[in-house]
N, CA, C and O atoms as a GROMACS GRO file, in nm:
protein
  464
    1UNK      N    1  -5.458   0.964  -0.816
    1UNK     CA    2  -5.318   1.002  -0.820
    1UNK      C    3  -5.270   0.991  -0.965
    1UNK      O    4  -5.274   0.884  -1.025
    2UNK      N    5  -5.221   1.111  -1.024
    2UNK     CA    6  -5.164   1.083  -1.147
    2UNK      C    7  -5.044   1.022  -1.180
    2UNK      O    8  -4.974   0.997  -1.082
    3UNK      N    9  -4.990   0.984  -1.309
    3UNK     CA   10  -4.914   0.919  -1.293
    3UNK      C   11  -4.739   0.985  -1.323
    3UNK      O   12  -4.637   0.930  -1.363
    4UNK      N   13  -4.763   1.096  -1.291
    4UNK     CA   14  -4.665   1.218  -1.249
    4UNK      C   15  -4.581   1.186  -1.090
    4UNK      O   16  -4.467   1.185  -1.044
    5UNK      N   17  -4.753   1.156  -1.040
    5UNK     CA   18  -4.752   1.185  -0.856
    5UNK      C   19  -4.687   0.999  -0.828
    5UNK      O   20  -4.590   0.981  -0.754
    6UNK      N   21  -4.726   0.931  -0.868
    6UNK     CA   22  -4.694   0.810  -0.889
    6UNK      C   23  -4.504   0.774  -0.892
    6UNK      O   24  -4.436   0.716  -0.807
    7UNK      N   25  -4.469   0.825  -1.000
    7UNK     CA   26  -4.287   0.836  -1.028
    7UNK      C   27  -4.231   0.932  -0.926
    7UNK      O   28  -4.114   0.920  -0.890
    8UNK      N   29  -4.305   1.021  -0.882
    8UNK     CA   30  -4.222   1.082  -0.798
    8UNK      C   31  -4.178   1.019  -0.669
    8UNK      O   32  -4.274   0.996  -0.595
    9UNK      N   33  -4.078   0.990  -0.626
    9UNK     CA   34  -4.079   0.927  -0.470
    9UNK      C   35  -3.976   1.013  -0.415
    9UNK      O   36  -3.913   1.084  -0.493
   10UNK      N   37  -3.944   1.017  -0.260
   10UNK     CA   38  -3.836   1.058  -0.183
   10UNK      C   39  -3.748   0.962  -0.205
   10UNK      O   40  -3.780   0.846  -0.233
   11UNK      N   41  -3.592   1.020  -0.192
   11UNK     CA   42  -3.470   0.937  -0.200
   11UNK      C   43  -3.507   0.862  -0.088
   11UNK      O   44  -3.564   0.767  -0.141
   12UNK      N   45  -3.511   0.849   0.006
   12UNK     CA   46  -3.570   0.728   0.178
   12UNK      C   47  -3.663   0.672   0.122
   12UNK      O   48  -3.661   0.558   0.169
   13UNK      N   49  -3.751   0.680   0.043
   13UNK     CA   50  -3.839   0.552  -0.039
   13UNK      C   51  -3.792   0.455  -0.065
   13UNK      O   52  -3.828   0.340  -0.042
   14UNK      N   53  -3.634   0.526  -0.157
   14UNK     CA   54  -3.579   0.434  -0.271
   14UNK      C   55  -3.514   0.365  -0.228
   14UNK      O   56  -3.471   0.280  -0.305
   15UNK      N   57  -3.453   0.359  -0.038
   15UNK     CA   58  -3.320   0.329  -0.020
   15UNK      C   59  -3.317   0.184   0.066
   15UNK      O   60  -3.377   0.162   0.171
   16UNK      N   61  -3.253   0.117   0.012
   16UNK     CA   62  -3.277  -0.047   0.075
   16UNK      C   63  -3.180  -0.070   0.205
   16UNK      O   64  -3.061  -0.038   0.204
   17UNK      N   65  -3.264  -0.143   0.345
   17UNK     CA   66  -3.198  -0.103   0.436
   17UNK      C   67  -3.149  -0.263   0.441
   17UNK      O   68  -3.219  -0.351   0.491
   18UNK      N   69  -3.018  -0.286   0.380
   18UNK     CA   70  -2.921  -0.384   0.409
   18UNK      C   71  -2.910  -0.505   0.484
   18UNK      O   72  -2.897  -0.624   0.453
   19UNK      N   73  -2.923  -0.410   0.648
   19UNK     CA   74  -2.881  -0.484   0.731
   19UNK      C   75  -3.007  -0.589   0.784
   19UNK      O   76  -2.990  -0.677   0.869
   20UNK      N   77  -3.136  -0.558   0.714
   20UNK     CA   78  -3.204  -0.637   0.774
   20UNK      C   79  -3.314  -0.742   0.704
   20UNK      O   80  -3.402  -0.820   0.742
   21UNK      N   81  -3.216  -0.669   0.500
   21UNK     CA   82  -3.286  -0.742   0.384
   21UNK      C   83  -3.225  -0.830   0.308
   21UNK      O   84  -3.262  -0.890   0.207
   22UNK      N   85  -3.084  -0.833   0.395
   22UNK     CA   86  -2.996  -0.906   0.270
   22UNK      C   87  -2.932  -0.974   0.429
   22UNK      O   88  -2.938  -0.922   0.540
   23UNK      N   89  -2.863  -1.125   0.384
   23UNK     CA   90  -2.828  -1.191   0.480
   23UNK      C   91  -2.600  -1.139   0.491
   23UNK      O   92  -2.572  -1.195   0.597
   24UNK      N   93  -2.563  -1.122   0.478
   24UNK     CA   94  -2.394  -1.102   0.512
   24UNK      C   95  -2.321  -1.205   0.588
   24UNK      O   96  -2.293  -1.196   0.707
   25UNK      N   97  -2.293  -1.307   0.508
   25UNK     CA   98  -2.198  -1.393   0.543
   25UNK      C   99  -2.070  -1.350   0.676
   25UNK      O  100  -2.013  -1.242   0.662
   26UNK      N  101  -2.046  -1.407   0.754
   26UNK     CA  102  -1.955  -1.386   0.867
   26UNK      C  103  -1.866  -1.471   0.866
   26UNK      O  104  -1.776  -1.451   0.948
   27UNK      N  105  -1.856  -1.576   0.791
   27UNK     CA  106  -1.754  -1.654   0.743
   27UNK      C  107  -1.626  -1.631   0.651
   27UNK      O  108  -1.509  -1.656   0.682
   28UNK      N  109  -1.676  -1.575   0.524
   28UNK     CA  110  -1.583  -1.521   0.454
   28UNK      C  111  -1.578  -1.563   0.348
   28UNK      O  112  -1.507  -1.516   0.259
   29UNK      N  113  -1.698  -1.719   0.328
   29UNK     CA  114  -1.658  -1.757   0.188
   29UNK      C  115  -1.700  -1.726   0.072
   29UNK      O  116  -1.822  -1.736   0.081
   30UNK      N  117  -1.672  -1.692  -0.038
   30UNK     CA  118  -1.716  -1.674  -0.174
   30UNK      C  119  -1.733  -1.760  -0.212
   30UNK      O  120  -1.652  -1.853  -0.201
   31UNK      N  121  -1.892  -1.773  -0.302
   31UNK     CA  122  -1.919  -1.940  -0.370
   31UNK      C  123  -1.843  -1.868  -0.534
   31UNK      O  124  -1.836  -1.760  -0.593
   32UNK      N  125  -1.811  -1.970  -0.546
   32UNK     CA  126  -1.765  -1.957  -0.731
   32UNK      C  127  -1.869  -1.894  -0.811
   32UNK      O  128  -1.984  -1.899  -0.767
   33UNK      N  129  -1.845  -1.837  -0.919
   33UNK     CA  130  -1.866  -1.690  -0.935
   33UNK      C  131  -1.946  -1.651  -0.884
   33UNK      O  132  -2.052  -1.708  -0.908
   34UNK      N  133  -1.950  -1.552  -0.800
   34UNK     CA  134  -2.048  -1.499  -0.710
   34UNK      C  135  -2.005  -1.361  -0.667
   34UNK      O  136  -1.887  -1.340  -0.639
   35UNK      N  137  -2.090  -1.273  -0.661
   35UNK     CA  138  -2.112  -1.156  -0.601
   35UNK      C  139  -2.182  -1.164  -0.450
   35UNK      O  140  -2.300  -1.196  -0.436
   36UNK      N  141  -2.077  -1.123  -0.317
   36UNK     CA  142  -2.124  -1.137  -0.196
   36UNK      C  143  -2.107  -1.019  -0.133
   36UNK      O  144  -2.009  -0.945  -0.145
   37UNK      N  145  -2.241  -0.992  -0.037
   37UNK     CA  146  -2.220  -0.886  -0.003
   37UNK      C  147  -2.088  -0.943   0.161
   37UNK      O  148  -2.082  -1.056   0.209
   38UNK      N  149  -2.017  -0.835   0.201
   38UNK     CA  150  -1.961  -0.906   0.294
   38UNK      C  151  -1.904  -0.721   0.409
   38UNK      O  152  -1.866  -0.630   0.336
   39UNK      N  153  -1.904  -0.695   0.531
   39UNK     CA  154  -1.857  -0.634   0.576
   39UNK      C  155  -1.719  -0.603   0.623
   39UNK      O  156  -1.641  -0.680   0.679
   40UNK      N  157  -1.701  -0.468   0.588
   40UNK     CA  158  -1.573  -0.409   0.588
   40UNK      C  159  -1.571  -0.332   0.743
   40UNK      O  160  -1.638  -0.236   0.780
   41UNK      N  161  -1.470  -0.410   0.817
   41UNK     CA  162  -1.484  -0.342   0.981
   41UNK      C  163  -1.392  -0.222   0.944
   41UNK      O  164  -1.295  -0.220   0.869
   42UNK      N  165  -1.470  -0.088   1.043
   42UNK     CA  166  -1.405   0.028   1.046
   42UNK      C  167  -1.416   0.118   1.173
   42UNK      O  168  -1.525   0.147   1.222
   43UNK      N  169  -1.277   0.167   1.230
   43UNK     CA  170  -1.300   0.271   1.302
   43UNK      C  171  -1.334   0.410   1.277
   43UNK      O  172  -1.345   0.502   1.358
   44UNK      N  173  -1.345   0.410   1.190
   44UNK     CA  174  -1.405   0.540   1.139
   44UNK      C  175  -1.528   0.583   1.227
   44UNK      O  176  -1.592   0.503   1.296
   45UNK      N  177  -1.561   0.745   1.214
   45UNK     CA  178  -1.643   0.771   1.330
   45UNK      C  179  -1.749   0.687   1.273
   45UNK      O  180  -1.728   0.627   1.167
   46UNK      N  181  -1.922   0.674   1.367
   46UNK     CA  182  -2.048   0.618   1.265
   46UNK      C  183  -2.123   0.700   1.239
   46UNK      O  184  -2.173   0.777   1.321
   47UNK      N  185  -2.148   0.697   1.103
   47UNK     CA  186  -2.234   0.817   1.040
   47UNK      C  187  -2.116   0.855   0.918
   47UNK      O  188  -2.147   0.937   0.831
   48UNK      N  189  -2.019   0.809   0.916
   48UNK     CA  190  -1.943   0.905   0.807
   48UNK      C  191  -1.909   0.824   0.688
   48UNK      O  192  -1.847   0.718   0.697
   49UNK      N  193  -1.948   0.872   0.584
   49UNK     CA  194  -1.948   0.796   0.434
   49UNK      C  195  -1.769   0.789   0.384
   49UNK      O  196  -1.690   0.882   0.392
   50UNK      N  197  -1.734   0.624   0.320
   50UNK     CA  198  -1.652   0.623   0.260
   50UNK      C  199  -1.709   0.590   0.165
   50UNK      O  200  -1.825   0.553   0.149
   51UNK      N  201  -1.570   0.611   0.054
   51UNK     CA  202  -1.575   0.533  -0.080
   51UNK      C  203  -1.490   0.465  -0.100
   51UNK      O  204  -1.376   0.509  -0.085
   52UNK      N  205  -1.508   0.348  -0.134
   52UNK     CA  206  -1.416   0.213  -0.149
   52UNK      C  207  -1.352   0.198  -0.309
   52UNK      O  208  -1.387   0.090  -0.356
   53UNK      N  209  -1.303   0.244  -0.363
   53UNK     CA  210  -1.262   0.189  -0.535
   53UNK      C  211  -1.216   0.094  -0.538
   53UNK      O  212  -1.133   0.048  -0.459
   54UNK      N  213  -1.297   0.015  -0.694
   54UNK     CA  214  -1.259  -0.138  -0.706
   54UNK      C  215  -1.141  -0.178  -0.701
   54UNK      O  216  -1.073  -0.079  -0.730
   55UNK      N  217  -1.043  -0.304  -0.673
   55UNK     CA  218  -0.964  -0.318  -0.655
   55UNK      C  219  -0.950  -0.454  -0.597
   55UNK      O  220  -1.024  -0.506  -0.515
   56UNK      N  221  -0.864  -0.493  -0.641
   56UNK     CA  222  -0.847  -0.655  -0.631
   56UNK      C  223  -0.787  -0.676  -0.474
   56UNK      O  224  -0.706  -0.597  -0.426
   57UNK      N  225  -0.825  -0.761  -0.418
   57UNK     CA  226  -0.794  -0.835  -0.299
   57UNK      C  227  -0.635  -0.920  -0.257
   57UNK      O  228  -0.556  -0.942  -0.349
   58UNK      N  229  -0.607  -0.953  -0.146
   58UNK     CA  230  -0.498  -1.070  -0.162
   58UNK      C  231  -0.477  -1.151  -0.290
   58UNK      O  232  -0.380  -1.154  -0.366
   59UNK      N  233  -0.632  -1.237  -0.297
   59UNK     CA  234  -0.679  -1.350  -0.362
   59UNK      C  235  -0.651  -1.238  -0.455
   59UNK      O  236  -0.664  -1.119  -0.427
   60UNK      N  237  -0.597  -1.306  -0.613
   60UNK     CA  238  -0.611  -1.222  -0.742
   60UNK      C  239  -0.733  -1.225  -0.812
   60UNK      O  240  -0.761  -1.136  -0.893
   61UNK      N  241  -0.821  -1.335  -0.783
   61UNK     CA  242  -0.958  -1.383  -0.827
   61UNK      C  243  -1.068  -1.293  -0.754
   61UNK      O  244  -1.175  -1.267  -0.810
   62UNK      N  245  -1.038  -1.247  -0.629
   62UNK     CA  246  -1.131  -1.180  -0.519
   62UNK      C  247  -1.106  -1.025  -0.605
   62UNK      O  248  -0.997  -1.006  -0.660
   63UNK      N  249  -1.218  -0.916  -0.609
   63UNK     CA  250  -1.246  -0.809  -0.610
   63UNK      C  251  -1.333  -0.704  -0.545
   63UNK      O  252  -1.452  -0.732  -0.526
   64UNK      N  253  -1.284  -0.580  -0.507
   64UNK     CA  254  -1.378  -0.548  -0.396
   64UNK      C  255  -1.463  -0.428  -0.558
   64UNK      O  256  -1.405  -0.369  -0.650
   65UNK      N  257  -1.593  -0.436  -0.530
   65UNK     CA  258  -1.644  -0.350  -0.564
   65UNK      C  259  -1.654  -0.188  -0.560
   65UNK      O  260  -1.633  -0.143  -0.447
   66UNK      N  261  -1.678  -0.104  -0.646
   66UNK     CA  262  -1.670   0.037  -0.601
   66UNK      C  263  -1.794   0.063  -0.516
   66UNK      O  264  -1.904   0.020  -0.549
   67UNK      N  265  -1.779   0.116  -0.435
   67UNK     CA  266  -1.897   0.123  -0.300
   67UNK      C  267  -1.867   0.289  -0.231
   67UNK      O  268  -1.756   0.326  -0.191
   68UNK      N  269  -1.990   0.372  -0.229
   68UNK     CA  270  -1.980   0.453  -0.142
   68UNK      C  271  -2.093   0.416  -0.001
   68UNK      O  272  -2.211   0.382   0.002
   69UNK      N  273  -2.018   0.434   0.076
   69UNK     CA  274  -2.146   0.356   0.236
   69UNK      C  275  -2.112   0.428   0.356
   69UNK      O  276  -2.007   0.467   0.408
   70UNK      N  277  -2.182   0.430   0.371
   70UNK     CA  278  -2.185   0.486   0.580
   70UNK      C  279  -2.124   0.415   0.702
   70UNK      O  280  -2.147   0.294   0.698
   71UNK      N  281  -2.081   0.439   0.765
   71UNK     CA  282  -2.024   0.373   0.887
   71UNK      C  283  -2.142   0.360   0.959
   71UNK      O  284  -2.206   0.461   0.989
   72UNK      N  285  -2.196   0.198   1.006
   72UNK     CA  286  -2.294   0.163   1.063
   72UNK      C  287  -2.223   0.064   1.155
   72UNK      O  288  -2.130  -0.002   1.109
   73UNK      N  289  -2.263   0.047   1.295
   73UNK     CA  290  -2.209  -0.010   1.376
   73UNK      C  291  -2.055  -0.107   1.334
   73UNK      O  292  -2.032  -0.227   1.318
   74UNK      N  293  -1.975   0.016   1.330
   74UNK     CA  294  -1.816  -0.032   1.327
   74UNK      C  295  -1.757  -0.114   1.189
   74UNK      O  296  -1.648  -0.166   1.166
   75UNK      N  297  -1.908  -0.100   1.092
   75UNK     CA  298  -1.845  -0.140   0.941
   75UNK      C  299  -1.933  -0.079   0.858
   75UNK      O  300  -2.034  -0.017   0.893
   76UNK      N  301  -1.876  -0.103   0.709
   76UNK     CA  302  -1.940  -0.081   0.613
   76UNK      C  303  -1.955  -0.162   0.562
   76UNK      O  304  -1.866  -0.245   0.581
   77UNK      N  305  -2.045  -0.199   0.484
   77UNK     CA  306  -2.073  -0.351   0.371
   77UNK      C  307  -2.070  -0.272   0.193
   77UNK      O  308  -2.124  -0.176   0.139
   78UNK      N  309  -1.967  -0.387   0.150
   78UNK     CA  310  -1.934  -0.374   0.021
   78UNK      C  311  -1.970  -0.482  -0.058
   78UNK      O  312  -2.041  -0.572  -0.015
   79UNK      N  313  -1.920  -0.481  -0.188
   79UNK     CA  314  -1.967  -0.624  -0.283
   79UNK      C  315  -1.847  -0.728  -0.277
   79UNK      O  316  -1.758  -0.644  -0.264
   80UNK      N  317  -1.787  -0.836  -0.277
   80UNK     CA  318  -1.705  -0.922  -0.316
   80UNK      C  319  -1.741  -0.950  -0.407
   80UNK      O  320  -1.862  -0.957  -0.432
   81UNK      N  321  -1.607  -0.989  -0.528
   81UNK     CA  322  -1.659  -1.043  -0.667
   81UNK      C  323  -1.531  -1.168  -0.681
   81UNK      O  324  -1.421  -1.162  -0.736
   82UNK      N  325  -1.595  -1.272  -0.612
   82UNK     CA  326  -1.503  -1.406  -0.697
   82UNK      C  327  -1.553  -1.456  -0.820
   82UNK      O  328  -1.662  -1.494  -0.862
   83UNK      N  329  -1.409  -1.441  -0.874
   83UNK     CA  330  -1.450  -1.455  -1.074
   83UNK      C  331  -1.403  -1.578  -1.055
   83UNK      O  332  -1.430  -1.650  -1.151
   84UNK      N  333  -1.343  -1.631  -0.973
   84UNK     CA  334  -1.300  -1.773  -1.017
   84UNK      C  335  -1.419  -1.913  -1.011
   84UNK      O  336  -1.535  -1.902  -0.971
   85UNK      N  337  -1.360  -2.031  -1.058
   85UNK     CA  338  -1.438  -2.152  -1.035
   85UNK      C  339  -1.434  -2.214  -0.903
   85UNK      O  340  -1.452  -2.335  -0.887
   86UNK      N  341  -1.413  -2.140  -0.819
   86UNK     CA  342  -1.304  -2.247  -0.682
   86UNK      C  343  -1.393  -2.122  -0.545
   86UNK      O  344  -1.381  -2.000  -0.551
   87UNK      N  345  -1.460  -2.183  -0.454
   87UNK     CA  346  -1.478  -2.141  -0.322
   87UNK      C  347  -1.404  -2.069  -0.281
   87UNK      O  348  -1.288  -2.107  -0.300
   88UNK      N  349  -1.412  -1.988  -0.237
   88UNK     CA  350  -1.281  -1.848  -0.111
   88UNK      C  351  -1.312  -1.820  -0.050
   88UNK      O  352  -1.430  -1.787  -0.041
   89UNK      N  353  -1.226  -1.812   0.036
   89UNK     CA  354  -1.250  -1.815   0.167
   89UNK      C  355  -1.124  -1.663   0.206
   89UNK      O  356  -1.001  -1.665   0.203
   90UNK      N  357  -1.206  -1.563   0.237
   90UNK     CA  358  -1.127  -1.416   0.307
   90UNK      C  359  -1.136  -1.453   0.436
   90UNK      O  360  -1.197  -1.531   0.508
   91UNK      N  361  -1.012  -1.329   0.440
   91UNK     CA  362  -0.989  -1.317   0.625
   91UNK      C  363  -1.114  -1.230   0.588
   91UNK      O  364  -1.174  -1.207   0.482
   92UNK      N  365  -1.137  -1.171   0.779
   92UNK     CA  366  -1.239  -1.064   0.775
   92UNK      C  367  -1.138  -0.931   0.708
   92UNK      O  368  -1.015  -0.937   0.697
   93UNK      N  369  -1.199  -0.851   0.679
   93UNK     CA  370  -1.197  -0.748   0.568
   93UNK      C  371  -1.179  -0.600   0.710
   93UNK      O  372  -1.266  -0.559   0.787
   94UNK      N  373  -1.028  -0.554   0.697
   94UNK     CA  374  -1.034  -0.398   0.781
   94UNK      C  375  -1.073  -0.329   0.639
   94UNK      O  376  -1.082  -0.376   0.526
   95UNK      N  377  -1.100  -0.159   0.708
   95UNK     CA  378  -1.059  -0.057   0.584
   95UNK      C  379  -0.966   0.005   0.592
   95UNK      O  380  -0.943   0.097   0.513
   96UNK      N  381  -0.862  -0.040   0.721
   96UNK     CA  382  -0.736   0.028   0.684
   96UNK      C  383  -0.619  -0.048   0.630
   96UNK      O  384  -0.501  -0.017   0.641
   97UNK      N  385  -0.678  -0.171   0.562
   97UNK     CA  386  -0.640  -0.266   0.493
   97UNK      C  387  -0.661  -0.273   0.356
   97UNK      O  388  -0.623  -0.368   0.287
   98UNK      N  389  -0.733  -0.156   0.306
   98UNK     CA  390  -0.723  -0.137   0.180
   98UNK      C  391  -0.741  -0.002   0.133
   98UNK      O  392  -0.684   0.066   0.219
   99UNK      N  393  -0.784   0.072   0.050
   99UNK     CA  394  -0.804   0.213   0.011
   99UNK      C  395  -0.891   0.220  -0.058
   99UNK      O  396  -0.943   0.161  -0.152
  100UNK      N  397  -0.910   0.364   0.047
  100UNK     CA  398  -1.044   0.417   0.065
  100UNK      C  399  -1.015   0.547   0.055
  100UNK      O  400  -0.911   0.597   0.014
  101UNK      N  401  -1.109   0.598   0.093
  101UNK     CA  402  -1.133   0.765   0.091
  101UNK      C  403  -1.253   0.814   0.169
  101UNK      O  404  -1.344   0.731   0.166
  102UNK      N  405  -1.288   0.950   0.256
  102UNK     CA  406  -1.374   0.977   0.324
  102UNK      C  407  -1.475   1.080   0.196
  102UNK      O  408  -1.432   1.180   0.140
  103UNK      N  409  -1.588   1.029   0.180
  103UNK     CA  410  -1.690   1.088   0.112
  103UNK      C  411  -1.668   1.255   0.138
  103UNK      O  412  -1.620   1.290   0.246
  104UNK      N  413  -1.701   1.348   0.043
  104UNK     CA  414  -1.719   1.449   0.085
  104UNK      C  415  -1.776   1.563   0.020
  104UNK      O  416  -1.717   1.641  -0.054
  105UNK      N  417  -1.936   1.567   0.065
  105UNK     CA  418  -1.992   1.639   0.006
  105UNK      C  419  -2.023   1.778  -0.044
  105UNK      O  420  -2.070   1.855   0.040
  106UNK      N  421  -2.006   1.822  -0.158
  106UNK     CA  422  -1.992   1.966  -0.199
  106UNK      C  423  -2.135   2.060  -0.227
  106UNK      O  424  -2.244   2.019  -0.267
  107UNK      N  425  -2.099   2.178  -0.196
  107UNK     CA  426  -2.246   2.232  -0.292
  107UNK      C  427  -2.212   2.255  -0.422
  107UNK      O  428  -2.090   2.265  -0.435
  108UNK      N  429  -2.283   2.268  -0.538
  108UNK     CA  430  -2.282   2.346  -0.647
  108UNK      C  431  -2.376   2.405  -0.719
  108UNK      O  432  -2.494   2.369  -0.723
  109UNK      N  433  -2.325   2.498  -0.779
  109UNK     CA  434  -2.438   2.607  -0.796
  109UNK      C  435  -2.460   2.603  -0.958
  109UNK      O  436  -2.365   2.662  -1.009
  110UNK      N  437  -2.539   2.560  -1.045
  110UNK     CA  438  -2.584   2.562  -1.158
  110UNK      C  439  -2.627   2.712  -1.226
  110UNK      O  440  -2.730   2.764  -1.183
  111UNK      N  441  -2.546   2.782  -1.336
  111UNK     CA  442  -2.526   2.897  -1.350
  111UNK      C  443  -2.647   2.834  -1.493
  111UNK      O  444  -2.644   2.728  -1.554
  112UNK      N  445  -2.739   2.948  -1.506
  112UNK     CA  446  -2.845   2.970  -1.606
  112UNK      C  447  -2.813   3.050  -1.699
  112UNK      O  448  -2.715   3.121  -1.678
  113UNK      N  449  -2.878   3.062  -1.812
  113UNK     CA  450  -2.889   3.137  -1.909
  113UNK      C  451  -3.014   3.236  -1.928
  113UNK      O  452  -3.098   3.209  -2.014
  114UNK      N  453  -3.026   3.355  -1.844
  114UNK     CA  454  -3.149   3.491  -1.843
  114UNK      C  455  -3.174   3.492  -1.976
  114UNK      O  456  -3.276   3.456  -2.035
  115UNK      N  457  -3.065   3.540  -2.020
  115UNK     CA  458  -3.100   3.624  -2.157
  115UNK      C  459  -3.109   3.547  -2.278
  115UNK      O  460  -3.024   3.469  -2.319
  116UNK      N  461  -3.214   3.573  -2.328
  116UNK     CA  462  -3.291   3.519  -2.438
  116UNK      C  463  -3.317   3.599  -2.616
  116UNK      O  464  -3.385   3.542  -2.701
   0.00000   0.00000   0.00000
């Protein structure tokens, strides 16, 4: 196998499945500075991509990460970012409790240059 054939992979190669590699706190707490992954409950249909833009929380120390994700059994999982020195503790997290947006994918067509 060359090493052409090697770098090439499918996007489903690349894609890390979350729910069964990373642990998601159900509590709510943030350890001091820490990045947690934590789920965002949603009625949104399942299967349909939001995008979350960063944006600070209740807590002024709490930040939600920019995240685009799928609706997988009734949530999405995003990043928490407590910048502070001090434990936090969130309620659970709706998404119609903060802003969002529904993903939405376009075609586009890349116009060339023939003539030479």
């Amino acid at each position: 196998m060359s090493d052409t054939d090697q770098n090439e992979t499918s996007s489903s190669e690349n894609l890390i499945d979350l729910e069964s590699s990373v642990s998601v706190p159900s509590s709510g707490e943030l350890y001091e500075p820490s990045e947690t992954i934590v789920p965002i409950a949603s009625t949104r249909p399942e299967g349909i991509a939001l995008i979350v833009h960063s944006q600070i929380l209740q807590e002024e120390n709490v930040r939600i990460g920019n995240v685009v994700n799928t609706v997988k059994q009734g949530k999405i999982l995003a990043v928490a970012i407590n910048t502070s020195e001090e434990l936090i503790t969130i309620p659970p997290l709706n998404i119609e409790e903060i802003e969002f947006e529904e993903f939405r994918e376009t075609s586009m067509s890349i116009a060339t240059n023939t003539m030479k």
